[in-house]
Every structure is written in structure tokens, then in C-alpha cells.
VEXLUM-202531 format. One line per 5 residues: number of its first residue (from 1); their letters; for each residue x, y, z of C-alpha. Coordinates in nm, 3 decimals. Each point is the difference from the previous one (the first is absolute). Example, Ala and Ser with C-alpha at 12.3 -4.5 7.8 and 13.67 -1.06 7.14 Angstrom:
! VEXLUM-202531
1> AS> 1.230,-0.450,0.780  0.137,0.344,-0.066 $
This chain:
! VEXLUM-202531
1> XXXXX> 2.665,-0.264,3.713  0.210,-0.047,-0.320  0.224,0.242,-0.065  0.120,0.040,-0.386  0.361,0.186,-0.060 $
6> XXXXX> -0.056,0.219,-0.301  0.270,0.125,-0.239  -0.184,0.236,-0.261  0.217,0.056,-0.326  -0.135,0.403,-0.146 $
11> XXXXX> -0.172,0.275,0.189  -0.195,0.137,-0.310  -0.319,0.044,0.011  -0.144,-0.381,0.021  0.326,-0.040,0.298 $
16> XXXXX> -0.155,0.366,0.193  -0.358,-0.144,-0.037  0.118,-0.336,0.161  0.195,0.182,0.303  -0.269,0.270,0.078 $
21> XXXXX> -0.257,-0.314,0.001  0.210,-0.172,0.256  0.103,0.231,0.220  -0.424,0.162,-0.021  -0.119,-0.375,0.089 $
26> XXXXX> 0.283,-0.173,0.185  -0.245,-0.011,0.317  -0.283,-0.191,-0.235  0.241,-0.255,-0.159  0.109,-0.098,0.370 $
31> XXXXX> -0.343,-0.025,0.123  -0.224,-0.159,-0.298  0.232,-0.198,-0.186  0.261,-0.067,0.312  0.320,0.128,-0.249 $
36> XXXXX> 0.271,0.249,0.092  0.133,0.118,-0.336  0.359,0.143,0.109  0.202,0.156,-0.284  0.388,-0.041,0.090 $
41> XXXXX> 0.108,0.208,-0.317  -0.113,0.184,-0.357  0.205,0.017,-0.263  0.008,0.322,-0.201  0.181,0.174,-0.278 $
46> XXXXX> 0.098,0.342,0.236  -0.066,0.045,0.382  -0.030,0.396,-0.059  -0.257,-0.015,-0.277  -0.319,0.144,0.134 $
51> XXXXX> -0.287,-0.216,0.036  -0.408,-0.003,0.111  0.054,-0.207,0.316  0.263,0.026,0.256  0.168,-0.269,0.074 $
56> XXXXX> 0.320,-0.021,0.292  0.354,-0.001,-0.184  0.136,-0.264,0.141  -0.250,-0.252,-0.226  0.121,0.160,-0.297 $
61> XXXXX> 0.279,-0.172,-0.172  0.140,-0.002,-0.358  0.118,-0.300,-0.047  -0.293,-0.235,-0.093  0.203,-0.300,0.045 $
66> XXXXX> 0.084,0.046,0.315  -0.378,-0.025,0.054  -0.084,-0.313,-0.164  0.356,-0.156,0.175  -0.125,0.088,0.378 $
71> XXXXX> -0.061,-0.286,0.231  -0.226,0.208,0.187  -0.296,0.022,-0.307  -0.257,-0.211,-0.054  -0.142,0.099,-0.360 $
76> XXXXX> 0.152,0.241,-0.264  -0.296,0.243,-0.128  0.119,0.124,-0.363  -0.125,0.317,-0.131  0.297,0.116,-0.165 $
81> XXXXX> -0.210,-0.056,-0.349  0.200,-0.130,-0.336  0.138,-0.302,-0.085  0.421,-0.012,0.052  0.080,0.111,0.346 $
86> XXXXX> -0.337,-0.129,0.139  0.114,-0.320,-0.158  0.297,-0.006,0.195  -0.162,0.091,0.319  -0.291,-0.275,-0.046 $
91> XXXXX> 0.199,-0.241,-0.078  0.286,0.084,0.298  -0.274,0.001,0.229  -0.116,-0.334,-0.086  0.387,-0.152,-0.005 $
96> XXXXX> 0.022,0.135,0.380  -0.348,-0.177,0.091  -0.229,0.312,-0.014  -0.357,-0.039,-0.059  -0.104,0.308,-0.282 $
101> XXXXX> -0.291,0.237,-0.041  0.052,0.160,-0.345  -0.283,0.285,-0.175  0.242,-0.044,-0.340  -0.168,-0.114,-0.304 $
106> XXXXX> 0.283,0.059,-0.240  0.225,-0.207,0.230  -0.271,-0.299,0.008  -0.120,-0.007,-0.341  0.393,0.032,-0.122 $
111> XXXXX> 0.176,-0.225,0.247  -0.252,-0.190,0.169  0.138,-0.341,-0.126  0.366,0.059,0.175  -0.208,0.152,0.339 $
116> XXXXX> -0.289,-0.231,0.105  0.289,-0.261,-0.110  0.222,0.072,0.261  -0.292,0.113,0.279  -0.128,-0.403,-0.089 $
121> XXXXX> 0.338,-0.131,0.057  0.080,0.154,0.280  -0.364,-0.013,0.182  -0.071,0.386,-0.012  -0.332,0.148,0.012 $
126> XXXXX> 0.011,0.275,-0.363  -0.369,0.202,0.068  -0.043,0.286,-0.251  -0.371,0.096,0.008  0.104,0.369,-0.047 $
131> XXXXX> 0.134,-0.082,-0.353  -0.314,-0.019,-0.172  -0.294,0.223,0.071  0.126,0.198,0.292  -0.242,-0.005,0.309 $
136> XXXXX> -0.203,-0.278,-0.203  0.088,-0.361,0.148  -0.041,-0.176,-0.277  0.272,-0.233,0.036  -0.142,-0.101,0.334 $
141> XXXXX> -0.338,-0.006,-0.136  0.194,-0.264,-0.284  0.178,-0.162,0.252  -0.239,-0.102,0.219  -0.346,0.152,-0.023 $
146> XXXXX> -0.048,-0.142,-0.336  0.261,-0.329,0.054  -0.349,-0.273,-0.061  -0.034,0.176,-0.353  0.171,-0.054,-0.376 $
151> XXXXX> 0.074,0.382,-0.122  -0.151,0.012,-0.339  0.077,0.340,-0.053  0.105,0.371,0.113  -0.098,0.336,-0.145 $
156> XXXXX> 0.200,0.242,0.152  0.049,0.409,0.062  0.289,0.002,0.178  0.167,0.286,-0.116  -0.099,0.334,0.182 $
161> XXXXX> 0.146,0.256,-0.191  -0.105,-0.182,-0.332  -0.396,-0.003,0.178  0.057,0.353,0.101  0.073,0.162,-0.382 $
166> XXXXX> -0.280,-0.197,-0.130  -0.215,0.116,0.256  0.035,0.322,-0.088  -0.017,-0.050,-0.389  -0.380,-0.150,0.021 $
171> XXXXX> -0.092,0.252,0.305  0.125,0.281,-0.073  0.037,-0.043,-0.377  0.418,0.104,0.041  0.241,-0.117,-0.242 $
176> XXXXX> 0.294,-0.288,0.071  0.246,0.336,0.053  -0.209,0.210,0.241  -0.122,-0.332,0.184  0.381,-0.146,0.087 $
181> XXXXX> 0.107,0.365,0.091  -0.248,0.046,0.307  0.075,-0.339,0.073  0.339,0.122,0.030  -0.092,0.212,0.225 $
186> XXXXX> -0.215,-0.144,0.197  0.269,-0.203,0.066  -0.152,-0.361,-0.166  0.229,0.048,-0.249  0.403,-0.027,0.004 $
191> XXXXX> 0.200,0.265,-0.161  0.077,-0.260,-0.274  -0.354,-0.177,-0.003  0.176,-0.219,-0.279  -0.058,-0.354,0.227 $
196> XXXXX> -0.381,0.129,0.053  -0.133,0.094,-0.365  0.166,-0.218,-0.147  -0.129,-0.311,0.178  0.346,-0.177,0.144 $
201> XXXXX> -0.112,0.071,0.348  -0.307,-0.191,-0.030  0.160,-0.281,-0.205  0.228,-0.035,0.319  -0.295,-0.056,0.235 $
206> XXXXX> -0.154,-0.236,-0.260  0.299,-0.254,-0.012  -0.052,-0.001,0.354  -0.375,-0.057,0.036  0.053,-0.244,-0.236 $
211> XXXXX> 0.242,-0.228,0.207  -0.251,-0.023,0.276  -0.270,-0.006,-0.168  0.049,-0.272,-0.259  0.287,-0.197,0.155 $
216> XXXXX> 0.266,0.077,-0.208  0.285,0.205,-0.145  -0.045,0.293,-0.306  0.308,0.156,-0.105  -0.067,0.376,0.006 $
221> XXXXX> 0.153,0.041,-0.315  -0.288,-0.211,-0.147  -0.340,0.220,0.065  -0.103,0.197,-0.252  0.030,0.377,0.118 $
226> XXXXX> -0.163,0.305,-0.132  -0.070,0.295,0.152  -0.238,0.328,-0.011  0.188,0.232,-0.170  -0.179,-0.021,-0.352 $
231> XXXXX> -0.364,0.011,0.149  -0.106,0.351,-0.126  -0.293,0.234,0.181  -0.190,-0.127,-0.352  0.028,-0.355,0.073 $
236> XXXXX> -0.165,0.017,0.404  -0.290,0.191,-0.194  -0.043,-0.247,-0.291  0.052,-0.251,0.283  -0.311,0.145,0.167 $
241> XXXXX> -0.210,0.041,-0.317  -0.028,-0.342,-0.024  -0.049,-0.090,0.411  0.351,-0.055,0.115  0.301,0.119,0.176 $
246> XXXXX> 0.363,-0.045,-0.051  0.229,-0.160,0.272  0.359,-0.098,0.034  -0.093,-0.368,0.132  0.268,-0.244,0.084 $
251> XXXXX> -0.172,-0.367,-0.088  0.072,-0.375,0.027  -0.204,-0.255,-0.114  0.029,-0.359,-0.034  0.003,-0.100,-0.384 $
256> XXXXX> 0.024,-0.320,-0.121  0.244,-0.165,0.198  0.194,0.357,-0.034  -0.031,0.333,0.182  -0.092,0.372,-0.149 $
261> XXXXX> 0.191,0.209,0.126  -0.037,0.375,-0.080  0.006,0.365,0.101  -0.174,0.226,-0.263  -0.250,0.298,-0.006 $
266> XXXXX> -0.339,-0.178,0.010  -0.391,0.119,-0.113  -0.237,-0.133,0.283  -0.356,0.048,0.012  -0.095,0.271,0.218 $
271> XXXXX> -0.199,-0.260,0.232  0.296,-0.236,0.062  0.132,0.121,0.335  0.352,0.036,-0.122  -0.096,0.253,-0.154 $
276> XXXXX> -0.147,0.212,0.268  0.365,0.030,0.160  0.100,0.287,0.066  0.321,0.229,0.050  0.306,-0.112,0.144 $
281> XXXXX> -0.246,-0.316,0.139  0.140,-0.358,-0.075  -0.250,-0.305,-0.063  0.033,-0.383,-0.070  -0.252,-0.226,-0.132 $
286> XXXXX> 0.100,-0.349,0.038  -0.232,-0.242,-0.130  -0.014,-0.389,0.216  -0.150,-0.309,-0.108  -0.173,-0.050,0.342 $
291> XXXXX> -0.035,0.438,0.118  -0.092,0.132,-0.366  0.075,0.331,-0.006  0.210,0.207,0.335  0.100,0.323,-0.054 $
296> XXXXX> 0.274,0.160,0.226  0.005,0.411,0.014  0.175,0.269,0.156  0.291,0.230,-0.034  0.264,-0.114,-0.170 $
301> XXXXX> 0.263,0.220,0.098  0.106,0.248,0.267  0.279,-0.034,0.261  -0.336,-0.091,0.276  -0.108,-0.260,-0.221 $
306> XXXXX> 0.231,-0.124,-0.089  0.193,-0.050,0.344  -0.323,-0.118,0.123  0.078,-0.325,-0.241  0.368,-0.014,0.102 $
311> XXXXX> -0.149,-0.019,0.410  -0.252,-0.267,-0.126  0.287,-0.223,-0.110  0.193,0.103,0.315  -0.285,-0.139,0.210 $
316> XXXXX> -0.039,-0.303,-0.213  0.381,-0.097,0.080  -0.048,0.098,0.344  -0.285,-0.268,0.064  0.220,-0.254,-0.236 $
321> XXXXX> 0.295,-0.008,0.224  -0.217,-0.091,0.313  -0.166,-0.278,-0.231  0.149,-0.348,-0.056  -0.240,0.034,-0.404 $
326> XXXXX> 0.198,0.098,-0.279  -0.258,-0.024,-0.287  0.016,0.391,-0.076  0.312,-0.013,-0.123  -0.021,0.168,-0.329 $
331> XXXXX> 0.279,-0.113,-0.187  -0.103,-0.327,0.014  -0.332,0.039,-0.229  0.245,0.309,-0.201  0.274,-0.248,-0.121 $
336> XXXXX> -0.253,-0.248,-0.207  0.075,-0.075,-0.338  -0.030,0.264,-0.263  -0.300,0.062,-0.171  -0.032,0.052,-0.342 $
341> XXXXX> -0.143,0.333,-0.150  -0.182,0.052,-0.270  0.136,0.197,-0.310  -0.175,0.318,-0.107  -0.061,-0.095,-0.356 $
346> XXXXX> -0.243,-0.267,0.129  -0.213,0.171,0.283  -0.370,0.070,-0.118  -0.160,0.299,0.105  -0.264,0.269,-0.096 $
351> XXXXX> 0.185,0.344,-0.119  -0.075,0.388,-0.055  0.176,0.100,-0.323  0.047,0.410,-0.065  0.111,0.110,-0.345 $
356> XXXXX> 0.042,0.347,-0.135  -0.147,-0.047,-0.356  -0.046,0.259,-0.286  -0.371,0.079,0.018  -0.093,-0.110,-0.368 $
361> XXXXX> -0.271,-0.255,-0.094  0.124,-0.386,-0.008  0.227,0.062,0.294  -0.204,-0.241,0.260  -0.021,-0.257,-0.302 $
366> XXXXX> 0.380,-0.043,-0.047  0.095,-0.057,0.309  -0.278,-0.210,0.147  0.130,-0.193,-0.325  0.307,-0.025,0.103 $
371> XXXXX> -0.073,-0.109,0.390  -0.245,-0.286,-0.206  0.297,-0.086,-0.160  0.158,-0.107,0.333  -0.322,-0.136,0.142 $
376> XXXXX> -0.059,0.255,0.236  -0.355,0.139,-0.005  -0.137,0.314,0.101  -0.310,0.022,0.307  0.001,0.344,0.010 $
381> XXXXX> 0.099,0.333,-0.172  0.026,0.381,-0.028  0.125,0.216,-0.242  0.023,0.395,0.078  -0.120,0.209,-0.316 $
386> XXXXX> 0.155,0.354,-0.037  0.082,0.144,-0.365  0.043,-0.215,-0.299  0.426,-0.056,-0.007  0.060,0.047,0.344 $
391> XXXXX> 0.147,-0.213,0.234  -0.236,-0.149,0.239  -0.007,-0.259,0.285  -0.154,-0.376,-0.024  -0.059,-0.201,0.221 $
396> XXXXX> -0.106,-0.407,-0.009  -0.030,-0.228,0.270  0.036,-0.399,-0.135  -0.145,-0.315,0.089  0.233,-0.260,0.185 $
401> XXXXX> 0.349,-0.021,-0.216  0.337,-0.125,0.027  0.275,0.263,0.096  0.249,-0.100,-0.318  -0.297,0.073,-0.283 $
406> XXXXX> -0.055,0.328,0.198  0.349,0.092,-0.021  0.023,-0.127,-0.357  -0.294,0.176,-0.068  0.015,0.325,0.118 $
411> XXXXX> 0.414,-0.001,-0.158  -0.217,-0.019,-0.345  -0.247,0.247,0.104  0.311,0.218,0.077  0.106,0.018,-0.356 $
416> XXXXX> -0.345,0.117,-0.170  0.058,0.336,-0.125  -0.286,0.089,0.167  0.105,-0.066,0.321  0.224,0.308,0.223 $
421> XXXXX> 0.218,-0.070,0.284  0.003,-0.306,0.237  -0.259,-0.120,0.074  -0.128,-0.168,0.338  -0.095,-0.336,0.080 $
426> XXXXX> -0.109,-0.075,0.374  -0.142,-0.337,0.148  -0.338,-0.001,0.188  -0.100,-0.235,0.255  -0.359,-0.080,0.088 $
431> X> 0.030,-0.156,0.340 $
């Protein structure tokens, strides 16, 4: 029986979910997978903080590095979260020969150069299915359930909290406000849901689906991020008017010897299966030259869940160090050369445009004038009549167009004098 020397770095709620699921199934790991997970030490912030699992005192240290220094342990599990001390750790660990399990995709998406450098030199396993989709293996499923195809292209929801608001804008008909509050309280939702709504969270997991899947490096800094903030109760019902819902998707495609890269609120047609995802659920479409089309589903966060990933890896390096194969090392396919992404200004999409025009006759003519001017034409339009002079909504969907004439465009639309406030511009993908 192997027996695997743990040192976990955070007791939160990912590091309580991990213990109570190996201490509830110690007797199952021994017997069906033949591993004894023993955990020498946990490092925490404060021994006398009060916790959901109970867990003897004398595992409980302080000092983290004394942790990821002991002889007597195997592999470092990080759940500390953030980027500068779990640097630190991750990389300490590594220096004193420790194989890592990490759930951090700040940490990978930020620093991942410097880390799966080091774990290659020095012959470390780095796992980190937890990082992206929480109890979805996806990396696995990347790594080696999917290892015969070319990846042509993801569309992602990998955002819970993001999912959840939206969810509850198109079902319930709640505003953006109302919608992030109960997911505050539902507990989906931090207390500063800034990372969430604004898309950075799923940009992380992006730049790391994006190593594995395409062989090669993205700088973080380089995907284009926008989140849900500006998606109004009026656009999900405009959105449905003309057969679609709106999604925060995380997407990659290959391009033309470049990669799109991109997290943005997105209009999908009701029937594409994205957009039948749910709540706090994550989902990831990756598209294969041989598979076509596999979808991977499931929560995407939760401290269950998400440990549930963290074991998986734990297993995987369990079976590893009893095998002589060392073709699942992941930093070897993560440290390819970079790959170059493709700007903004050039990507050519469909897009839902919302105005707030005065409601007086030649309105619809000037501006469709305008978007000709750019050569962006219109498919499909709606214009909401109340009393002559008053402010009303429209609302055009366009053909294919290039991002810079739409951004050119609609900064001309936005000085018409007929034209009131700012108005919204929001890309739509077909399938």
C-alpha cells in the first residue's frame, strides 16, 4: 500500500472539505485504490479560530514553512488562495523536492511561468485540477481523455457566482443589484464579489485551460476581460425577444495562426446547451478535431467539490510514484512557447446593440446610417414606441462585423443629439 505524507497549507473551507473527506473515507482509499493518505501537519493562520471540522491540535501549526521544509511530507496541498505568500510556499515546496496539489487560479494564471519552471527542473509532479471548474475534471479530461485530439476551441461558464446572478435575471426577471445580493447570501458570492462580476476570476481559469489545451503560454494580462456588471434586467428580456440568453462565457479559439482569447457577457441561442446552465453550475465545451463537440458539467464550486478535485490529483500522484511513466507531467506540455493572441480590434463577431434614443421620426435612419458608414449591417431590430419626445429603448442585432468599426461606430452614434446615456454593445455567439 502506498502511503502519501500530506502537508495541507489553509483550513478554509476548500482545506475543511478536504480533511472531513479524508478522515469520512480513509477506510475506502486503503481498500480500492491501495493509498494511505497521512497528513503530518496543516498550516493555519490561528489554532483557536473556530472551525466546521475538528481536527487534533497537534497538526495545527502556523508556520507554513515549516510545512513545506519537513522531511517527513510527501506533497504540499495549497489552499491558502492569492498570489504572494502562496508563491512563496509553492515555490519552497518545490526547492525542498515536494510534489504540489494547488486549487489556486490566481497563483497559476499569474505565476505559472516561474512554477511549472521549477516543478520541470526539479522532476516534481504540479496537479491543479481544482483550479478550474471545481468538482469538474476537466484538466484530466484535457490531459488525457482527450490527449488523440487538436482543441479547436472552448466555450466556457466557469464562473459560479457570475452563472448564479444571471440566472436569476432571466428566471426570475431580478435586476443586476437584487441578483448579486442573494447571491451574497447564499453564500456564491464573496463579500467583495469584485473578482466574480467583473470577469478576472474566469480570465484566471482561461489562461490556464489555455496552456493545456493549446500547448502553449498566454500571459494573463493579455485576454480581453469584461464582466456582467452593465447587463441590465432590460437587456436578458430583449435578449429573449429575439431567442437568446446572455452568458458570461470564457472562450478560446484557434484563429489564424493566433488565439481568441476572451471573457465577455455573451447572447446564445436558447437551444445551444450553454445556455441551459444553470445557477452556481460550471460547464465547458471544448471542441476536437477527431471528438467534435464534449461538454464537461457540474458544480463549480463548494468546499465538497472542490476537495473532491484536490483528492483526484492526490490519487493521480499516488499511482505516479509506484509507476516508472512520467508522461503526465504537466509542466512539460505548460512551458511551450507562447502563443500569440489576437487583438480585440480585429475579432469578428455578431453583436446586440441597445441605445436610448429620443422617440422622434428619422431616429432608426441616422443611426443605421451611421453603423453603414462603418460597414456594419443590421439583421435584426426593435424600436419601443411610447410618446412622441420621449426617451425610448432600441435595440439592433448586426450581421458578422469587426470589433474596431463597432467601437468606432457606436463612439459616433454616441454623439447624435438624439442619443441619451451609454449605450450597450454585447457580442453574440451562435455556436
Amino acid at each position: 500500500m502506498e502511503n502519501l505524507r500530506l502537508g495541507i497549507l489553509g483550513l478554509g473551507q476548500i482545506g475543511a472539505g478536504l480533511y472531513t473527506i479524508l478522515q469520512r473515507k480513509k477506510a475506502y482509499f486503503r481498500r480500492e485504490i491501495g493509498v494511505n493518505f497521512d497528513i503530518r501537519k496543516i498550516a493555519v493562520k490561528s489554532k483557536t479560530k473556530k472551525r466546521t471540522v475538528r481536527v487534533p491540535k497537534g497538526l495545527l501549526t502556523t508556520n507554513a514553512l515549516s510545512v513545506v521544509r519537513d522531511p517527513e511530507v510527501d506533497v504540499v496541498v495549497e489552499l491558502i488562495g492569492g498570489t504572494r505568500e502562496a508563491k512563496k510556499l509553492v515555490m519552497e515546496a518545490l526547492r525542498c523536492g515536494k510534489h504540489v496539489v494547488t486549487a489556486n487560479k490566481a497563483l497559476l494564471a499569474e505565476c505559472g511561468d516561474e512554477i511549472f519552471s521549477l516543478a520541470y527542473r526539479k522532476g516534481l509532479w504540479l496537479f491543479f485540477e481544482a483550479s478550474v471548474g471545481g468538482g469538474i475534471p476537466v484538466m484530466k479530461a484535457l490531459r488525457e481523455g482527450l490527449a488523440a485530439n487538436r482543441i479547436d476551441s472552448i466555450h466556457s461558464i466557469i464562473n459560479g457566482t457570475s452563472n448564479y446572478i444571471l440566472t436569476k435575471m432571466t428566471d426570475e426577471g431580478w435586476d443586476f443589484e437584487e441578483a448579486l445580493i442573494e447571491a451574497q447570501k447564499k453564500g456564491y458570492a464573496e463579500a467583495d464579489p469584485t473578482l466574480d462580476i467583473n470577469g478576472t476570476d474566469a480570465a484566471h481559469k482561461l489562461a490556464i485551460l489555455i496552456r493545456f489545451a493549446f500547448g502553449g503560454r498566454v500571459r494573463y494580462s493579455d485576454i480581453y476581460c469584461e464582466g456582467i456588471s452593465r447587463i441590465r434586467s432590460e437587456d436578458i428580456a430583449f435578449a429573449e425577444e429575439f431567442g437568446y440568453r446572455i452568458k458570461l462565457l470564457a472562450i478560446a479559439k484557434r484563429s489564424g495562426g493566433r488565439v481568441e482569447a476572451r471573457v465577455q457577457p455573451t447572447l446564445l441561442p436558447k437551444s445551444h446547451i450553454l445556455a441551459n446552465v444553470k445557477g452556481s453550475f460550471n460547464a465547458v465545451l471544448v471542441r476536437g478535431d477527431e471528438v467534435g463537440d464534449s461538454l464537461l458539467y457540474g458544480r463549480g464550486a463548494g468546499p465538497f467539490p472542490t476537495a473532491s478535485a484536490v483528492l483526484s490529483d492526490l490519487v493521480d500522484i499516488a499511482k505516479l510514484r509506484t509507476s516508472s511513466f512520467e508522461g503526465t507531467m504537466s509542466p512539460m506540455r505548460a512551458l511551450r512557447g507562447r502563443l500569440k493572441v489576437k487583438t480585440m480590434s480585429s475579432i469578428l463577431s455578431r453583436y446586440y446593440l441597445r441605445f436610448r434614443v429620443v422617440d422622434r421620426p428619422g431616429v432608426l435612419g441616422r443611426i443605421s446610417q451611421v453603423l453603414g458608414s462603418f460597414r456594419i449591417s443590421i439583421s435584426d431590430c426593435v424600436q419601443k414606441e411610447r410618446s412622441a419626445g420621449s426617451v425610448v429603448p432600441l435595440i439592433m442585432l448586426t450581421h458578422d462585423s469587426h470589433e474596431r468599426d463597432v467601437h468606432n461606430a457606436m463612439r459616433a452614434i454616441g454623439k447624435l443629439n438624439i442619443v441619451r446615456g451609454k449605450s450597450q454593445v454585447i457580442r453574440i455567439e451562435e455556436g
